[in-house]
Residue frames relative to the residue before (quaternion, step in Angstrom):
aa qw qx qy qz dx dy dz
X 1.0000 0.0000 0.0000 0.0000 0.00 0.00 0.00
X 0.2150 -0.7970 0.5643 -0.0042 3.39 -0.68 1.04
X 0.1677 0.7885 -0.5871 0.0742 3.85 0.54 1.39
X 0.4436 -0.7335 0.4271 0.2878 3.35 1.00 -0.17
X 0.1532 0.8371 -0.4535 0.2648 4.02 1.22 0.11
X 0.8896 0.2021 -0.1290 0.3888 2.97 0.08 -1.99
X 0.3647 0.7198 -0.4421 0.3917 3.59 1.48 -0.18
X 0.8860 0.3178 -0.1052 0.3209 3.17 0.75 -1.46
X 0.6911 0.4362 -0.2510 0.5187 3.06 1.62 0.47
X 0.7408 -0.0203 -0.1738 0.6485 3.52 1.01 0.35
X 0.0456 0.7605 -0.6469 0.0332 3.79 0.62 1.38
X 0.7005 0.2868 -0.5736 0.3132 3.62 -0.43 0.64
X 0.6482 0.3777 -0.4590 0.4759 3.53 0.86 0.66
X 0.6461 0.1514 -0.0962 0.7418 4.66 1.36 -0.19
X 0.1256 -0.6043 0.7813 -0.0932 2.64 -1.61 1.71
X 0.4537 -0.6275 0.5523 0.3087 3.52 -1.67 0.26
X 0.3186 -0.7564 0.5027 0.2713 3.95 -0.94 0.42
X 0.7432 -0.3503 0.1784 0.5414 3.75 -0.77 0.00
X 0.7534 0.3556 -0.2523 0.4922 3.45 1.25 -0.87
X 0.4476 -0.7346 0.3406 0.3795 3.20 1.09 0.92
X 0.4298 0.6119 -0.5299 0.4002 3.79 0.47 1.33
X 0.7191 -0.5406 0.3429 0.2704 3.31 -1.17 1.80
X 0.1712 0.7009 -0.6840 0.1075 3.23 -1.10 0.81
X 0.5243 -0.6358 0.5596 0.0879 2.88 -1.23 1.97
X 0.0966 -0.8231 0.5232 0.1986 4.09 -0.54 1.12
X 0.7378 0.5025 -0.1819 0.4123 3.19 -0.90 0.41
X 0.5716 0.6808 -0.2441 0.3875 3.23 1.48 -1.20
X 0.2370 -0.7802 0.5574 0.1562 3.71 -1.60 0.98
X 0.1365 -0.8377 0.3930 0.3539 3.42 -0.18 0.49
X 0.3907 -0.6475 0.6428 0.1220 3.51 -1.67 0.80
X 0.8108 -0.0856 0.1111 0.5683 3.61 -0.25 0.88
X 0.8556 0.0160 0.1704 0.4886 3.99 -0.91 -1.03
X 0.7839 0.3713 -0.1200 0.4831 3.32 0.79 -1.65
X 0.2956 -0.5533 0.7294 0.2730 3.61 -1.84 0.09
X 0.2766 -0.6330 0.7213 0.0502 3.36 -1.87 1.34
X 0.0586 -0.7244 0.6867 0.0153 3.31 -1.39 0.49
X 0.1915 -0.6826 0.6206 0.3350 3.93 -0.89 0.31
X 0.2480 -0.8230 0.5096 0.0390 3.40 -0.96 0.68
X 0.3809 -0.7412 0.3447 0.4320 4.08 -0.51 0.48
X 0.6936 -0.4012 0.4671 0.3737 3.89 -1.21 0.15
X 0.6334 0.6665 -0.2324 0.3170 3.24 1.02 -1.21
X 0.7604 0.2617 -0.0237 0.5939 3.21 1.09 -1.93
X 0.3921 0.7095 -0.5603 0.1701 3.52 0.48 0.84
X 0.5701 0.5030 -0.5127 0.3988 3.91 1.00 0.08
X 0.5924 0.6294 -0.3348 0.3752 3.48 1.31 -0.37
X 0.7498 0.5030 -0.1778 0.3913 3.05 1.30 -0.84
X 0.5742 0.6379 -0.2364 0.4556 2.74 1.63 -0.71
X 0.4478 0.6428 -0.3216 0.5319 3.67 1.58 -1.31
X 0.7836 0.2894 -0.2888 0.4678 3.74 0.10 -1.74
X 0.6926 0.3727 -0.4059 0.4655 3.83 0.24 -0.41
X 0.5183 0.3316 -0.5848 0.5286 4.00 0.55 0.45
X 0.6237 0.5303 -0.4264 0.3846 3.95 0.39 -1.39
X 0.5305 0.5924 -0.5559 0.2422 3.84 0.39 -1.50
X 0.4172 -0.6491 0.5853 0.2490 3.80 -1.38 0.68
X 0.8696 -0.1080 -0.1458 0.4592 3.13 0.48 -0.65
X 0.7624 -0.5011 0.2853 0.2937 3.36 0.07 2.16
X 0.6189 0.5106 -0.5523 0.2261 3.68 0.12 0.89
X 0.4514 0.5050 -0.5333 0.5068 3.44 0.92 0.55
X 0.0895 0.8178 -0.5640 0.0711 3.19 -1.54 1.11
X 0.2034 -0.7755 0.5517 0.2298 3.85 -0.29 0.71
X 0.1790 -0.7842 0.5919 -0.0510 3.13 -1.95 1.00
């Protein structure tokens, strides 16, 4: 799904691809999922896009 949310709220951590579906940058994947390390700094931002995310696959650890 390609709502574009989390792009627009923390774009230096979700970018859109040609088919304008999310794409975690930077990210390694572990099994199913992509990981990313992320700063302390931008965590209300992230948090915002991982409440906003439509369909709940962004998550913080």
């Amino acid at each position: 799904m390609g709502c574009a949310f989390c792009a627009e709220v923390i774009p230096q951590y979700f970018k859109l691809d040609k088919d304008g579906m999310a794409i975690l940058k930077d990210g390694t994947r572990r099994g199913p999922l992509f990981h990313a390390e992320a700063l302390a700094i931008d965590l209300d931002d992230i948090n915002e896009a991982a409440e906003g995310c439509a369909t709940n696959i962004i998550s913080v650890d």
